[in-house]
C-alpha angles and dihedrals in degrees: 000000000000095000091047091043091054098053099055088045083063101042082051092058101047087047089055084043084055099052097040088062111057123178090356098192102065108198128256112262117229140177105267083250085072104076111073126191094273101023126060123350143254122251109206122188117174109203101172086118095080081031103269128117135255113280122204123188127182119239129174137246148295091024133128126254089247094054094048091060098050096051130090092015105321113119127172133204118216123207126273090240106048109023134243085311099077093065104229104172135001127213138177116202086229101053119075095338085297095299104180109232132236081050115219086252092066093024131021102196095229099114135016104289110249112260092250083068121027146104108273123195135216138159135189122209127235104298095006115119095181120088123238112201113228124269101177120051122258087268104058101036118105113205112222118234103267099025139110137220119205129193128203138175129218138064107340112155114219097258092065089234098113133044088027113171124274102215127084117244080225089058091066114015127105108266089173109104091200123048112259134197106227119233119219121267114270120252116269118262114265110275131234107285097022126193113289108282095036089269110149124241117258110292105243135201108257099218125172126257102290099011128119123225098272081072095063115168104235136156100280116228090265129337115158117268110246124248089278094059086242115123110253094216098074102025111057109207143149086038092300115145124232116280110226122174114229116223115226122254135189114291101273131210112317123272119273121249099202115223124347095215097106076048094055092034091063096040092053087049090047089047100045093048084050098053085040090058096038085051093050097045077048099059097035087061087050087057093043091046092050095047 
């Protein structure tokens, strides 16, 4: 029984070692420059539903989708109930101090959010501008080099066909071909009734509503201009919120993984069907011993 009972002991363990690391390979952080229309891929979260903008980071390539939003200051929380895969809230270290939304006062993370109020997840391969809604988890989805994954948050039913999202893949890929190093935005032009001497006032960082400075809203390296031929990443319209690159920061803490009760749940099962059977193999050599 011992030596049963060891080894189940061992294939357990590996099997805890397995579920405490998820997505072990976290993705390289880049400047959003970086991506270009065939190499990394962009990262889009709108926050305009607790009033932010939509951030958009740059990851390489291959990578999970998992791994891309938990790189260059992004960080995720899972449910209670079903682990870090079920993406429960979404934070960036430069918006809002890294405040996770949905925050615990409007969701507590125990069970699957209900579909009127989740994170739902799309992508868009390289020259598509129409989203797909995702039919594989976070975990298990590997971006394609070009592309972009988006993340939104609101009433999406689990066909994808409602709650769809209201701005454009165009309106945030990478259209360079080459990667780029953005340069900061220029100073504003000099407004009516300038300082004394026609010097322009101090050129300031545009950031969103809540944003700090590392979430400065530039010209991104290539989104499509909007109908209107004006660049909707600095000119918010057709109920689009307003596209800020993120600027990567150093990995941050590691995900959370929400509870490790499904974990536990499934070691004390292993372990109990592997005393049972090292009990049962036990007594059937007693009985073989004593005939």
């Amino acid at each position: 029984m011992s030596r049963r009972l060891g080894a189940a002991v061992a294939v357990i363990t590996v099997v805890v070692t397995a579920a405490g690391v998820p997505g072990a390979a976290v993705a390289d952080p880049l400047p959003t420059g970086q991506c270009t229309t065939s190499s990394g891929v962009i990262l889009a979260v709108d926050f305009s539903r607790w009033g932010g903008p939509l951030l958009r980071s740059c990851g390489t390539t291959p990578t999970t989708g998992y791994q891309l939003l938990n790189q260059g200051g992004w960080k995720t929380t899972g449910t209670q109930h079903d682990g870090p895969a079920f993406i429960c809230r979404i934070g960036y270290s430069g918006h809002n101090g890294g405040t996770q939304y949905p925050t615990a006062a409007d969701e507590k993370c125990v069970l699957t959010p209900p579909a009127s109020a989740y994170w739902s997840y799309w992508h868009a391969d390289p020259g598509q501008n129409s989203w797909v809604y995702s039919q594989l988890g976070a975990m298990s989805y590997k971006p394609k080099p070009g592309s972009v994954d988006l993340w939104i948050f609101g009433a999406t039913n689990i066909e994808g066909t409602q709650g769809r999202p209201t701005i454009s893949p165009d309106n945030v890929r990478a259209r360079n071909t080459a990667p780029i190093t953005t340069a900061a935005p220029p100073p504003p032009p000099a407004p009516t009734g300038a300082a004394p001497g026609g010097a322009s006032p101090p050129a300031t960082v545009s950031t969103s509503s809540g944003a700090d400075p590392s979430t400065a809203v530039t010209s991104p390296p290539g989104p499509s201009p909007s109908a209107s031929g004006t660049d909707a990443a600095t000119t918010p319209n057709m109920g689009w919120p307003s596209v800020v690159d993120a600027v990567p920061t150093p990995v941050a803490d590691r995900p959370s993984a929400g509870s490790g009760i499904p974990t536990l749940i499934t070691v004390g099962v292993l372990l109990v069907l592997a005393v049972a059977g090292g009990a049962v193999g036990w007594r059937r050599r007693r009985r073989g011993a004593s005939q």
